[in-house]
N, C-alpha and C positions, 0 to 999 in steps of 0.2 A: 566495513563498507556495506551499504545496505544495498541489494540488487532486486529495485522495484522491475519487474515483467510484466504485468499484466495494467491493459488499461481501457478505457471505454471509447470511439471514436464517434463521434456525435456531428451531424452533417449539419451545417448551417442555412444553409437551402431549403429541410425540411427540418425544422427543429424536432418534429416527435421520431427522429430514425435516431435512436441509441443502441440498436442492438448487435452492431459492429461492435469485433473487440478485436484488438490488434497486440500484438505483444513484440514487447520491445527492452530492450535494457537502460536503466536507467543509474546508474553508481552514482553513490551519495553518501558520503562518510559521517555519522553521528558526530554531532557535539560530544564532549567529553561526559555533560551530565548524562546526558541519553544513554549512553556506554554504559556509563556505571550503573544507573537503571536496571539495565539489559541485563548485565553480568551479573548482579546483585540477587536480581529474579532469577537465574540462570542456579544458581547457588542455592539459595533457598527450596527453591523446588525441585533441585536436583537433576536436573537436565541438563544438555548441553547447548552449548550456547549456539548453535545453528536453528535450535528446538524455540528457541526464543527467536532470534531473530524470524522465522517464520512466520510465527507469530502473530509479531507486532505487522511487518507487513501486509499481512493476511487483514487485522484489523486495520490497519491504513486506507487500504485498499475497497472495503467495505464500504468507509465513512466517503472516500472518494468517489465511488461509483454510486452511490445514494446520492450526494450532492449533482452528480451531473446528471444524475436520470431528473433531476427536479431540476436542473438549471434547462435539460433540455424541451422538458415539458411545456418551459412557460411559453 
């Protein structure tokens, strides 16, 4: 189960206000391939498998919060 928290609120009235952040829980259970992705990386490099999950949300979360600092710019 993946526990995305962190995310960017973005005010539609002014579009350039992004720099609210709110946090919140969001549960969302991987597809099986993702799983084994995860677990596979987890393996290989020796870590445990919360070290990955981190991770990946950590980079999720990047891609996201880039995307909407440019959606709110426009």
């Amino acid at each position: 189960m993946l526990s995305i928290h962190k995310s960017r609120q973005c005010s539609f009235d002014h579009p350039g206000n992004c720099d609210r952040e709110s946090k919140h829980y969001v549960n969302c259970p991987p597809d099986y391939d993702t799983k084994m992705r995860l677990q596979r990386a987890a393996l290989e490099n020796d870590v445990k498998m919360p070290v990955i999950m981190k991770a990946a949300i950590d980079q999720f979360l990047t891609g996201w919060n880039a995307f909407l600092k440019a959606f709110c710019l426009r």
